[in-house]
N, C-alpha and C positions, 0 to 999 in steps of 0.2 A: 429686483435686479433686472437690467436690460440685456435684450440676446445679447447685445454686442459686446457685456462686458464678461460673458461667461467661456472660458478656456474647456475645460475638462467635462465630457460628455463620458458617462457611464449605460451604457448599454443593459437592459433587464428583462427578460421574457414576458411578454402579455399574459401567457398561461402559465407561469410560477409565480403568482401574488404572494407567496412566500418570501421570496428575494424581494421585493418591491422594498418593504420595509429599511431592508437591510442595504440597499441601495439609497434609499434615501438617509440612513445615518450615516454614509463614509464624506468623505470631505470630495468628493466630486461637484461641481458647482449644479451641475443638470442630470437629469435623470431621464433616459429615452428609452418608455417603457415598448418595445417590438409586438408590432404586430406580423410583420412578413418573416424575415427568413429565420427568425429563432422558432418560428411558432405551426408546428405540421399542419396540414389541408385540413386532416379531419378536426383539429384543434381551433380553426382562425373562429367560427362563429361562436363558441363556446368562451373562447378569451373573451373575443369583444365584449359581451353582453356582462362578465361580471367585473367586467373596469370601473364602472361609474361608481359604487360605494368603496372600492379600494384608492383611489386616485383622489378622493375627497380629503381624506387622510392625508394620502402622502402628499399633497400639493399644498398643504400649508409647512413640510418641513422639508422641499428643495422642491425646483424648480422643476417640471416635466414637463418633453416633448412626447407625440406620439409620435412612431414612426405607421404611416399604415401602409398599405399591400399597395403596388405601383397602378398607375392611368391603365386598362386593359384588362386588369383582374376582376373576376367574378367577385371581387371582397371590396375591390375598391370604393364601389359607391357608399355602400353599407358604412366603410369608416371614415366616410367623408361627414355621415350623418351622424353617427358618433362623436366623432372631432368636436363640431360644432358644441356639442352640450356636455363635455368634459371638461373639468378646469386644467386645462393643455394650457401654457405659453406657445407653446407653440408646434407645428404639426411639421413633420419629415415626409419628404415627397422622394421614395426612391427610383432610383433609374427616372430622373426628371431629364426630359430632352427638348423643350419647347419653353417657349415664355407665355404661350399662350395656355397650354398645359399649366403652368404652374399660376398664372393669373386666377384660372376656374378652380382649382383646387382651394386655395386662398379664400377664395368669395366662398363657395360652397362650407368650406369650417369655418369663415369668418377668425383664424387666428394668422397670424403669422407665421411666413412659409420658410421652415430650412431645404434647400433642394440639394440632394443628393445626388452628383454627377458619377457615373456609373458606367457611360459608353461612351465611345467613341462621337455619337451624334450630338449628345449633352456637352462633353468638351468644348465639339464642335461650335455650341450655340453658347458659351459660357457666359458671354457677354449681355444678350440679350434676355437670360435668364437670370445673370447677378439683378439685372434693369426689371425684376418682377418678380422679385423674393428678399427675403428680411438678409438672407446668409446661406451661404454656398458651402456644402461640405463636398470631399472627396470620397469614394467609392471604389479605393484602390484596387481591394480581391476584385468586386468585377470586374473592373477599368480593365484590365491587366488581362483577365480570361474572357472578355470580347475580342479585344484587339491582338491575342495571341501572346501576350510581350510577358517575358519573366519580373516576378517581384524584385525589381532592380533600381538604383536610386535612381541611373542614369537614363534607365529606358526610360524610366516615369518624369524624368525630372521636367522636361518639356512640357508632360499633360500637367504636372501641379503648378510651373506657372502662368498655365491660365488663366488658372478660375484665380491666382492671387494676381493677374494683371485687372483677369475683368472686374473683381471686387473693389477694386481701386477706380478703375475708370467710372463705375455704376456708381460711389460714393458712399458705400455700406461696409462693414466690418472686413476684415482680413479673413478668410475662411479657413474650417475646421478640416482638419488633416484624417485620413484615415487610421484603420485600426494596425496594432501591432499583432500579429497572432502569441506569441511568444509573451507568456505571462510567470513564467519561474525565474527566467533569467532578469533581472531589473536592469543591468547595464545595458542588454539588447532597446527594452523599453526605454531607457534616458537617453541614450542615442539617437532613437529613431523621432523620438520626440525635440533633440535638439536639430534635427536635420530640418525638420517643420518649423523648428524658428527661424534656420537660419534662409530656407524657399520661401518666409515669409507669410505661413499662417502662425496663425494666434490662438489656436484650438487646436484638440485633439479629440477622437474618437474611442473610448476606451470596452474593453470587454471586461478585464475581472480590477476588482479593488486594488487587486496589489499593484496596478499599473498606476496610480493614481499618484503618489507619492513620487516615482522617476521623475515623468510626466511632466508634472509640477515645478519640479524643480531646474528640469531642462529649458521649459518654457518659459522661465522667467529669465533677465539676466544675468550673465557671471558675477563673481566678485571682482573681478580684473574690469571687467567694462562697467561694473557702477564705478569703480576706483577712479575708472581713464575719464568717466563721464561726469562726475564729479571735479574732477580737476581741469578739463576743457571749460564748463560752466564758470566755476569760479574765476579761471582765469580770464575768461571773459566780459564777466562782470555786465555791465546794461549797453555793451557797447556792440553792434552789429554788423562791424567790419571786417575788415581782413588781421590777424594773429598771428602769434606764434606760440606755438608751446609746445618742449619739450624735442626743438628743432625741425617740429614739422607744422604744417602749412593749416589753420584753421578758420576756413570760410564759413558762411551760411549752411551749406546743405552738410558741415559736419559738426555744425552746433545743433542743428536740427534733430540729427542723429542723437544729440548726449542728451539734448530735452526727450527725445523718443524713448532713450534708454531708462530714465532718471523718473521718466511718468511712469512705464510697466514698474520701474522698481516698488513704487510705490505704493502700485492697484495690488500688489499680492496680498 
């Protein structure tokens, strides 16, 4: 399966290879086993070193990224060299703020780069960073406690259409939305995760299983819009002009819409 067609990122500690397993049987599409912030100081050298016989496993039953410790860290060379000779899909670049940063990261593990935008500066450069990595996730908890701003759809709403403008401009996947803290409540999680469909990522970032299932189902389309999408299409038929149906106005850029809707319906 390619980055681009994977939604649901499940989160797992470097240093509990316990959960590993158990993360790779729930129906999460990816599995991003943490090297940074799940994993204490005294703990990063000791994860890394016992990844490579656990990861051999889990990467033939779902797919894993690594996340490792950000450009500046004392950890970071070490799991760049790691990266390289693990069977990763692909390797998480947190607090990424450069293109050129994330181009060396890339070369150095030779896998494919998810950049995790996380400050203000990385926003900043979104575009040039979507232009020199595979797929762009969001970084909301830190985004938010750099730049001061409360966990709010509206304060944020501006920073997450960035990286969904730049991702679009660069010509690579829709990117992956951050985490929900709140893992009891499921309606918080189907919300939060439809809010991300509707700013227009295609992923999500999860911490426990039970987010998985909301998640899922938010992020796919309603019944009501495969219904409207379904009956635009047909009504349409092979023809690419101007319509009507249902007394309102059906051009190009809202047929495009019901094939947009009618493909996700499908990929689930």
């Amino acid at each position: 399966m390619q980055l681009d067609d994977l939604s649901l990122f499940l989160f797992t500690p470097a240093n509990r290879l316990d959960r590993l397993e158990k993360a790779t049987a729930t129906d999460a599409d990816a599995v991003i086993v943490d090297l940074e912030d799940a994993v204490a100081i005294d703990q990063k050298e000791t994860a890394r070193s016992n990844l490579a016989e656990a990861l051999d496993a889990a990467a033939a039953r779902k797919p894993i990224i690594l996340r490792i410790n950000a450009t500046g860290t004392e950890w970071h060379a070490r799991d760049t060299m790691a990266a390289a000779a693990l069977p990763v899909v692909a390797v998480m670049l947190p607090k990424a703020e450069s293109a050129a940063q994330c181009k060396e990261v890339a070369r150095r593990c030779g896998k494919s780069l998810v950049a995790l935008l996380e400050t203000g500066q990385g926003v900043h450069n979104a575009l040039a960073i979507a232009q020199s990595s595979a797929r762009l996730a969001f970084g909301n908890l830190d985004f938010a406690a750099d730049l001061g701003l409360e966990q709010d759809r509206l304060a944020l709403a501006h920073h997450r259409s960035c990286l969904v403008l730049a991702s679009r401009v660069a010509g690579i996947a829709s990117p992956i939305d951050g985490v929900t803290q709140e893992f009891d409540d499921l309606e918080v999680v189907e919300d939060d995760a439809r809010h991300s469909r509707a700013m227009g990522f295609s992923g999500k970032l999860l911490i426990h299983p039970r987010q998985i299932g909301p998640a899922r189902h938010a992020l796919l389309p309603s019944a009501a819009e495969i219904e409207w999408a379904g009956r635009i299409l047909a009504a349409a038929g092979g023809e690419t002009g101007v319509l009507t149906v249902d007394g309102q106005m059906v051009d190009a850029p809202v047929l495009r819409r019901a094939r947009q809707i009618m493909t996700r319906f499908r990929q689930k």
